[in-house]
N, C-alpha and C positions, 0 to 999 in steps of 0.2 A: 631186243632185250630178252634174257631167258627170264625162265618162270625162277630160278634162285632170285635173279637182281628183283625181276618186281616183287618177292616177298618182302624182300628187305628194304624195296621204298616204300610198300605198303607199309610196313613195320614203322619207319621213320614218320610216314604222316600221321601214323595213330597217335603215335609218341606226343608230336607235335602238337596235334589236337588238343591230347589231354593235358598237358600243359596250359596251351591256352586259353581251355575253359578252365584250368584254377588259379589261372593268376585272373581273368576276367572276372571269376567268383570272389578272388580277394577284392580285387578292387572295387565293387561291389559291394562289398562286406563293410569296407572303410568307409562307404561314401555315403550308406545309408547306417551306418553305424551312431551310434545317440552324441551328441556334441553335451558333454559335459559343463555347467554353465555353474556359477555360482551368483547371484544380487543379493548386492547389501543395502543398508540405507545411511547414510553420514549425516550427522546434526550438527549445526551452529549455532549458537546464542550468542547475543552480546546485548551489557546494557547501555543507552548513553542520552543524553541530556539534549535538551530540543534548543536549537540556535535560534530560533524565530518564533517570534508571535504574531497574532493578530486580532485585532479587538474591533468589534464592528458595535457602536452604538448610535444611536438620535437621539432629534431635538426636537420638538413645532412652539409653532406659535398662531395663536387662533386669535383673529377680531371677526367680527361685523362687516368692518369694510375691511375689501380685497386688497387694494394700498396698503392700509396699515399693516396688514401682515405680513407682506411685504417687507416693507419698514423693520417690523418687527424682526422676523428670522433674520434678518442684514445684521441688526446688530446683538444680536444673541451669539448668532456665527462667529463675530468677532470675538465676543467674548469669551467663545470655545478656544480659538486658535491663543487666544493669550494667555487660557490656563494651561493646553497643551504645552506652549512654549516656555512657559513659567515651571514646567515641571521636565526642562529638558527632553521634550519630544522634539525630533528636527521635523519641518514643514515638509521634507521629501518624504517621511516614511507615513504621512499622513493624506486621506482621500478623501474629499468632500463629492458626493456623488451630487446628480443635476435634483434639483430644489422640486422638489413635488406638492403642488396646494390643492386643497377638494375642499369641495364642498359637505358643510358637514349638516346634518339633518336630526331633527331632535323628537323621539319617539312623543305623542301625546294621545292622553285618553280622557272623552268626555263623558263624567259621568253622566249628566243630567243630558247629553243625548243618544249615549248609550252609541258609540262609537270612538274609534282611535282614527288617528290622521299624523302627519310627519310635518314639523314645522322648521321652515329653513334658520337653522342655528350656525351662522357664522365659513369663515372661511379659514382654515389652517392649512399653515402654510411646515412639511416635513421635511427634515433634512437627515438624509443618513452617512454616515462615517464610518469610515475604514481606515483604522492602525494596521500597520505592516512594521516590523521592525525587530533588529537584534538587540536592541536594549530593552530587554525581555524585568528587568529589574525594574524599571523605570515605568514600563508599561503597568504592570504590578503595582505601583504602586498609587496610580491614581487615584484620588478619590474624589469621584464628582460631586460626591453629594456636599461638597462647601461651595456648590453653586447653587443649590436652595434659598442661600441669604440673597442670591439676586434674581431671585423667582423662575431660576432656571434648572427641569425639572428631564435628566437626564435618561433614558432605557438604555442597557448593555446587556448582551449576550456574554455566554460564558466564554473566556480566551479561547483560541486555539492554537495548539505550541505542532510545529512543524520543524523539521532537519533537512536542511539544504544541502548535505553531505552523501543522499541516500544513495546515488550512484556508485561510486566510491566503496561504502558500504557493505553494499549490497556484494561486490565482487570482491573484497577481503572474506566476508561469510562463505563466499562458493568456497574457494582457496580451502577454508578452513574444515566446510563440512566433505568436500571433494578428499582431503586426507584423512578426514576420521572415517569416511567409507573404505579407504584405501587398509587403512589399518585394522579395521574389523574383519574383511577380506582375508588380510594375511594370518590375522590371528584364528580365522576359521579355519583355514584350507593346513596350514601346518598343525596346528592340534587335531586336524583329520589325517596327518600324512602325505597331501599331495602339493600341489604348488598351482603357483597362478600362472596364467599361459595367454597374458595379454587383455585388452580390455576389448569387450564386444558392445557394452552401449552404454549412453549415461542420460539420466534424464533429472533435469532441476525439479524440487519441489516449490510450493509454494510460500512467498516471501511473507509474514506474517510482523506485524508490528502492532502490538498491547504494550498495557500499561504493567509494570514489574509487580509478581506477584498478585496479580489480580483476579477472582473466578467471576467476575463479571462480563467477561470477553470471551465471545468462543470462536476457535478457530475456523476458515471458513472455505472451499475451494478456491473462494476470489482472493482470499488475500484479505487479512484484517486491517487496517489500517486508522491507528489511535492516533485522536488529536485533541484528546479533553486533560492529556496526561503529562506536564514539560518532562519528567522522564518517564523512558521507554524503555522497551524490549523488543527488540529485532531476533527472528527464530526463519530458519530456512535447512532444507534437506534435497541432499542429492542421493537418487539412486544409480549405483553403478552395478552393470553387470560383466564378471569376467568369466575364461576361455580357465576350465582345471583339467590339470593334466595330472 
C-alpha cells in the first residue's frame, strides 16, 4: 500500500471515529436526558344510604336460687322473641348468643366493726342479642321499653348501619376518580402546550367512609369507616403519573 492510499484510510478511520463518538454522545444525551413526568391526583365522592343494621342489646334475670334464674331468663327470652316477632322482626335476622349466669356479690360495710366484707347476693342469669337485618325501618322502630309493664328491663347499644354494596362501590369511585385524574392531566399539560405521552404509574388512595357533612370525623391513613351514621359518604383518590412530551 503506498503512503497516498494509507493517508486516505487513515483519513477514513478518523472520519469514522468521529462520527462514532457523536452519535455514542447522542445517544448518551437521550438516555440520560430528564424523563419529563407529570402526577395528578383525581377524587370521588358519593353519597348513599346504609342497607343494613344491626342492633345488639340484653336482658338478666337475678334470684337466689340458681334454677330459678334459670327459670326465669327462659321465659323472659320468650317474651323477647314475641315482641321481636310482633313488630315484624323475622327469627333468621335475629341472634341469641349462649346464656351467661354469675354470681353476683353485694358490697357491705360494718360500721360498729369498722370493716367491709362482700356478701353473696344471688345469681343472674345474661342474655345478649344481636339484630342483623335490612328492615332497617323496622329495626328503628322498636321500642323496648313497653316491656317495663312486664318487669322487663331491656340495655341497647347505639344501631350500627352498614352497606353490603361496598365492593361494587368501591370500584365505580376508582372508575370515577381514575377520569377526573385523567382530566386534570389533560387540562394541565395543554394549558402548558405540550401533551401526554402515556401513563407511567397509578397509585389508589385511601377509601374513606364518614358521615355527610360532618367535622367530627377525621380522615385517617387507615381508612375511616362510619357506622353510627345510616347515611354516608364514601371519598377515595387516585394518583396517576404520566410520560409529557
Amino acid at each position: 500500500m503506498s503512503s497516498t492510499q494509507k493517508i486516505i484510510v487513515s483519513c477514513i478511520l478518523g472520519v469514522c471515529f468521529v462520527l462514532g463518538a457523536v452519535a455514542l454522545g447522542l445517544s448518551f444525551y437521550k438516555t440520560k436526558a430528564p424523563t419529563r413526568t407529570l402526577s395528578v391526583v383525581g377524587l370521588a365522592s358519593k353519597e348513599f344510604e346504609s342497607d343494613l343494621i344491626v342492633l345488639n342489646f340484653n336482658y338478666s334475670f337475678k334470684d337466689m336460687d340458681k334454677k330459678v334464674a334459670y327459670e326465669g331468663i327462659k321465659k323472659t327470652t320468650q317474651k323477647i322473641k314475641d315482641f321481636l316477632s310482633s313488630n315484624g322482626i323475622k327469627d333468621a335476622d335475629v341472634t341469641f348468643k349462649p346464656l351467661n349466669v354469675e354470681e353476683k356479690e353485694r358490697y357491705v360495710y360494718d360500721n360498729a366493726a369498722g370493716r367491709s366484707y362482700y356478701l353473696f347476693d344471688g345469681y343472674e342469669a345474661q342474655q345478649n342479642v344481636r339484630i342483623e337485618s335490612k328492615d332497617i325501618d323496622k329495626v328503628e322502630a322498636l321500642d323496648f321499653s313497653t316491656l317495663l309493664d312486664e318487669d322487663i328491663l331491656v340495655d341497647t347499644w347505639a344501631p350500627e348501619y352498614y352497606y353490603t354494596k361496598l365492593a361494587d362501590l368501591k370500584i365505580e369511585m376508582l372508575s370515577e376518580a381514575t377520569k377526573d385524574a385523567h382530566t386534570r392531566a389533560e387540562t394541565i399539560v395543554k394549558n402548558a402546550g405540550g401533551k401526554l405521552n402515556g401513563l407511567k404509574n397509578s397509585n389508589m388512595g385511601v377509601f374513606q367512609i364518614t358521615a355527610p357533612n360532618s367535622n367530627d370525623e377525621d380522615y385517617t391513613w387507615g381508612g375511616a369507616f362510619n357506622t353510627s351514621s345510616k347515611r354516608k359518604c364514601a371519598t377515595i383518590n387516585m394518583r396517576l403519573t404520566y410520560f409529557v412530551k
